[in-house]
VMD Tcl script that draws the C-alpha trace (Angstrom):
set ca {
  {-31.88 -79.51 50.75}
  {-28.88 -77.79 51.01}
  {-29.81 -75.26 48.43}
  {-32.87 -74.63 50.27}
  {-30.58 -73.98 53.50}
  {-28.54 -71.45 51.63}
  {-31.59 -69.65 50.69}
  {-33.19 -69.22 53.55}
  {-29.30 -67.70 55.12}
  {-29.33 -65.24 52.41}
  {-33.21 -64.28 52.79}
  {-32.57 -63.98 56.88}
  {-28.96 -61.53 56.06}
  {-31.06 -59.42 53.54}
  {-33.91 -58.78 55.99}
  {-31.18 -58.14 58.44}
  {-29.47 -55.78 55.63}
  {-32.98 -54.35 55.38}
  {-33.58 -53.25 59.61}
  {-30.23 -51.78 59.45}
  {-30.94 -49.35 56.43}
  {-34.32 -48.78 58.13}
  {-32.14 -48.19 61.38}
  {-29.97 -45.63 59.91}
  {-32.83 -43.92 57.72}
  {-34.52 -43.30 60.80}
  {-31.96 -41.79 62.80}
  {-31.10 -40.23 59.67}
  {-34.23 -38.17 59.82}
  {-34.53 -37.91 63.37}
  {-30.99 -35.81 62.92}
  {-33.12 -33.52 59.99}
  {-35.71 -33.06 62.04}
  {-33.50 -31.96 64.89}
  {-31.33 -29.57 62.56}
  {-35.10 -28.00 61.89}
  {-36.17 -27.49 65.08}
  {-32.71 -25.80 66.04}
  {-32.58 -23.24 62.73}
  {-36.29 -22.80 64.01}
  {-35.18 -22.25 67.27}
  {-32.12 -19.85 66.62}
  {-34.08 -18.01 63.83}
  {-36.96 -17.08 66.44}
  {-34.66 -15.54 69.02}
  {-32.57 -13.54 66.49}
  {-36.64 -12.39 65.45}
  {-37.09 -11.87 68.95}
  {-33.53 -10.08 69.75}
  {-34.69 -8.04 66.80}
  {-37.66 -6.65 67.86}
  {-36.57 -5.87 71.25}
  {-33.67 -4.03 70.19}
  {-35.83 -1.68 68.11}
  {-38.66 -1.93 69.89}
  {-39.45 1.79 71.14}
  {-37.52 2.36 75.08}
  {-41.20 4.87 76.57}
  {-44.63 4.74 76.42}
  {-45.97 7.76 75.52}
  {-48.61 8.83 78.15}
  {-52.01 9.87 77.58}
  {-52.08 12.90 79.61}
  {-48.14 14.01 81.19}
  {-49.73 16.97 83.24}
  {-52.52 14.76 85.44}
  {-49.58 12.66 87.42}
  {-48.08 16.02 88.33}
  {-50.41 18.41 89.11}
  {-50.48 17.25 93.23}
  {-46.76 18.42 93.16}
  {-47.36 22.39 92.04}
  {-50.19 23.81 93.74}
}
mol new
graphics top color blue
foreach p $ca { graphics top sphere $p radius 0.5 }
foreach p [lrange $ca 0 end-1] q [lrange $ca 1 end] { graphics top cylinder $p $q radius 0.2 }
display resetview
């Protein structure tokens, strides 16, 4: 009966044992997933910083001469 009690200890600090590691995988790759989203993150506004820096600073109009013409007659 005793043996029986021992077993039973061991079985119940093994499952324990086995939450923790489940525990500390999880968090584990919660931390990955977080790290992704971040280089994700950092990579898109460097993209973004990028393309505004040599994006082109006018707009080229379609006809320059229209908008003006009221001013020299």
């Amino acid at each position: 009966m005793q043996a029986l009690g021992y077993a039973n200890q061991l079985a119940s600090h093994q499952a324990n044992q086995l939450l923790q590691i489940r525990g500390l995988l999880m968090a584990q790759q919660n931390a990955i997933v977080t790290k992704m989203q971040v280089d994700a993150s950092r990579e898109a506004q460097q993209q973004a910083a990028h393309e505004a820096s040599t994006a082109p600073r006018f707009k080229k109009t379609e006809n320059p001469g229209k908008s003006f013409s009221g001013y020299f007659r």
